[in-house]
Structures are given as C-alpha cells and as structure tokens.
N, C-alpha and C positions, 0 to 999 in steps of 0.2 A: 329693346324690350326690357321693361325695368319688373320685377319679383315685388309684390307688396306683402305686407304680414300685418296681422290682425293687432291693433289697440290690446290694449290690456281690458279685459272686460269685456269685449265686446261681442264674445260668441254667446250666443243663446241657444238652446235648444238641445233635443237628446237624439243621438247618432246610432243608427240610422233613421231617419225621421220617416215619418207616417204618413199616410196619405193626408193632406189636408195641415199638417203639422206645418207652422211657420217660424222659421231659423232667419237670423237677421246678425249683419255683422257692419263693420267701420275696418276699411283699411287704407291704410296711408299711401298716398300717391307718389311717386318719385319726382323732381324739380327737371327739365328738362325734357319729358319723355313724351311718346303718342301710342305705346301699349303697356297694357300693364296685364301682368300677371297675378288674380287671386290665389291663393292657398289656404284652405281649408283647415283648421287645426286636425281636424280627421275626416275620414269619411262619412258622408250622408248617405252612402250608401245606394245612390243612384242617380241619372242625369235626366228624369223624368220630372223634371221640375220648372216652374217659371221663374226666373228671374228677375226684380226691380231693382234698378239703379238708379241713385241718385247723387251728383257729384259736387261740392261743397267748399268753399273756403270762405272761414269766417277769422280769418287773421287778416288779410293781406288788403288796402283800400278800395286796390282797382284789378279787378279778375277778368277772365277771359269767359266768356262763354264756352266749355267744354261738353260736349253732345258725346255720350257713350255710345258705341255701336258691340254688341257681344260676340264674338268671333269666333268662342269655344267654350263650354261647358262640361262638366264631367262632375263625378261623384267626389273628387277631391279640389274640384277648385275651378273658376271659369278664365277667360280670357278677353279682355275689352280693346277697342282703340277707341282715340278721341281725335274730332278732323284739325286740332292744332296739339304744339306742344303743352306741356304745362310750364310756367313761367316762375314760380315759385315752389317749395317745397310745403306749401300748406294747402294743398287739396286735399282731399279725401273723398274714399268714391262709399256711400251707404248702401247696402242691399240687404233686402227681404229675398226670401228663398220659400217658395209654395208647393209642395210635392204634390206633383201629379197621380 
C-alpha cells in the first residue's frame, strides 16, 4: 500500500465543505503499487460525499489501462485499488469530491 500527497496547488476548496460544495485535488501515484492511499490536507469534515476518479499519465508513451475501484472514504482522506500495478511513477489519480 503506497500513502500519496497532494501536488502543490492542488486543493480547492474551504473545509469543512457544504452541502453541494465541490473540493477537487491531484495526487501522485507511487511506481510499482495497486493501492493507494489519499490524504486530505485537512478535514472536510464528513464522509458523506461522492467521490470521482480519474487516473492519468501524460509523461510516459505507452500506459496501462488502470480502473480505480474505492475501498475506503472518510472525512480525511479515501482509499483506492487499481486491478494492475502501476508501471511508472507518472500516474496521477484526479478527484472531484461532492458533499452529500
């Protein structure tokens, strides 16, 4: 299980978020790995929320098809797997965050 951390810049939004309020972040996937762990700069304050993933590499020629599956959510952070490893250290997983 590989811990990811957020880009520089990359968190939006004011904590604890609103209903309807949309928080959106970038974090770096680890090179070898099939879960990863989000962490949250802080809390949002609740795990009543939907989740969108989208997972990305625009360095590398030839990429894997990697499929998120969400395993765990909470007000500081979620947890993903993907059904292969990652093969390079240039993934990145994008998500949107929608408080229920």
């Amino acid at each position: 299980m590989s811990g990811v951390g957020l880009g520089a810049g990359a968190w939006i939004g004011l904590n604890p978020i609103n209903s309807g309020q949309i928080v959106r972040g970038i974090a770096n996937m680890a090179d070898a790995s099939s879960t990863f762990v989000v962490t949250y700069p802080q809390s949002i304050g609740t795990a009543n929320y939907v989740l969108q993933l989208t997972i990305s590499n625009l360095v590398d020629l030839t990429v894997k098809h990697l499929a998120a599956t969400v395993t765990a959510k909470s007000a500081t952070g979620f947890t993903f797997q993907t059904q292969q490893t990652t093969d390079h250290p240039n993934y990145k997983v994008e998500y949107v965050i929608i408080k229920l």
